[in-house]
N, C-alpha and C positions, 0 to 999 in steps of 0.2 A: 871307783866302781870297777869290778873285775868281772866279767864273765864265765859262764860255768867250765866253759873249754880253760881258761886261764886258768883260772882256782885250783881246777885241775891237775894242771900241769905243773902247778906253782909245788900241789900237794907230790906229785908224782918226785919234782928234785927234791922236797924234802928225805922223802922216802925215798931215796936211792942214796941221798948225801949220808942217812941216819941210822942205813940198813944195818950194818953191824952191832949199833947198838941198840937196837929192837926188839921186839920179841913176837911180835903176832905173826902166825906161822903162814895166814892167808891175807893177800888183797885183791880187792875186787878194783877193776878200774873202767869206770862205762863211757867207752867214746873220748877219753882222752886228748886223745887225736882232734878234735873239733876245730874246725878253722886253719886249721894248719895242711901243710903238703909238703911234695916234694924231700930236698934233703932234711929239713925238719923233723917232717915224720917219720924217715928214718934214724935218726939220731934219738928222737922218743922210743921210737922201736929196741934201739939197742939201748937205751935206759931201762927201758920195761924187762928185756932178755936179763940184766947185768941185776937186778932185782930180784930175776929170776933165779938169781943163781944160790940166793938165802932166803927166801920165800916162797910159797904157794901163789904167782900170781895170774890171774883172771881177767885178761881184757878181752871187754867187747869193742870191736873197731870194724870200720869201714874202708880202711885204708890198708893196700896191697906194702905199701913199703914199713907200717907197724905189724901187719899181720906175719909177713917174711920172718921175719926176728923171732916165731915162736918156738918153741920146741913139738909142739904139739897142735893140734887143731880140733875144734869141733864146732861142728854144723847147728848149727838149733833150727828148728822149722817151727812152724805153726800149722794145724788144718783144725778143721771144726768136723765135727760128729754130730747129729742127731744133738745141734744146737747146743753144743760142749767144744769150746776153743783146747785144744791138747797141744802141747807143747812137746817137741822132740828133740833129744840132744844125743848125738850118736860122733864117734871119734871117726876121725878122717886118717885112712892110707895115703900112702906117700902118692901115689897117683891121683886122688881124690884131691890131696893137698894144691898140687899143680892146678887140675881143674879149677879149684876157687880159689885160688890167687891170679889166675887169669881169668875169671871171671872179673874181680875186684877190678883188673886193669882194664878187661879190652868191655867190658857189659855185653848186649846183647851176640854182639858176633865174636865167637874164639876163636882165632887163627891158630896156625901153627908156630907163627912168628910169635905170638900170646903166651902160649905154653914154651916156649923159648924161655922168653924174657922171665916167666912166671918161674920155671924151671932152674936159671941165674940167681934170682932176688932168694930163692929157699936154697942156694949152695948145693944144686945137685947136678950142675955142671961143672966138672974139674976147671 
């Protein structure tokens, strides 16, 4: 028996080992990252970036060391209206970027030390 975080993953080195000979232009990848941490989920990270590089792909993740690896970022919210859940997906600037990858690492409280490290992990400190 495999877990959904495993199958996952299993699915993911397919798809990186297979990229070349592929053809579907997008993949979606949800939470990938599951169970996993540290060097690991970096090393997912740069599997998902290096997939990136011949596809469209889409991971939702909760982890600062796969999110680091993207080229891009976007925020999805949720708020409710007059008993209507709306969903919002808007792109992140490169400062907004920092913000939620330090959010990802430090939670409630951001330091400056936060946006440091936050700042490293996305290569925007020489």
């Amino acid at each position: 028996m495999a877990s959904g975080g495993e199958l996952s993953r299993i699915s993911l080195a397919l798809q990186v080992t297979t990229a070349s000979l592929g053809t579907v232009p997008c993949m979606i990848f949800d939470e990938v990252d599951v169970g996993i941490g540290g060097g690991v989920a970096e090393v997912v990270g740069r599997l998902l970036s290096e997939l990136g590089e011949h596809r469209q792909v889409l991971v939702i993740t909760h982890l600062a060391q796969v999110a680091s690896q993207a080229q891009q970022h976007l925020q999805v919210s949720k708020s409710e209206q007059q008993g209507t859940t709306l969903s919002r997906i808007r792109p992140l600037g490169a400062d907004e970027r920092v913000e939620e990858i330090a959010r990802m690492l430090g939670g409630l409280q951001i330091t400056e030390t936060t946006r440091n490290h936050a700042r490293e992990m996305l290569g925007f400190i020489p």
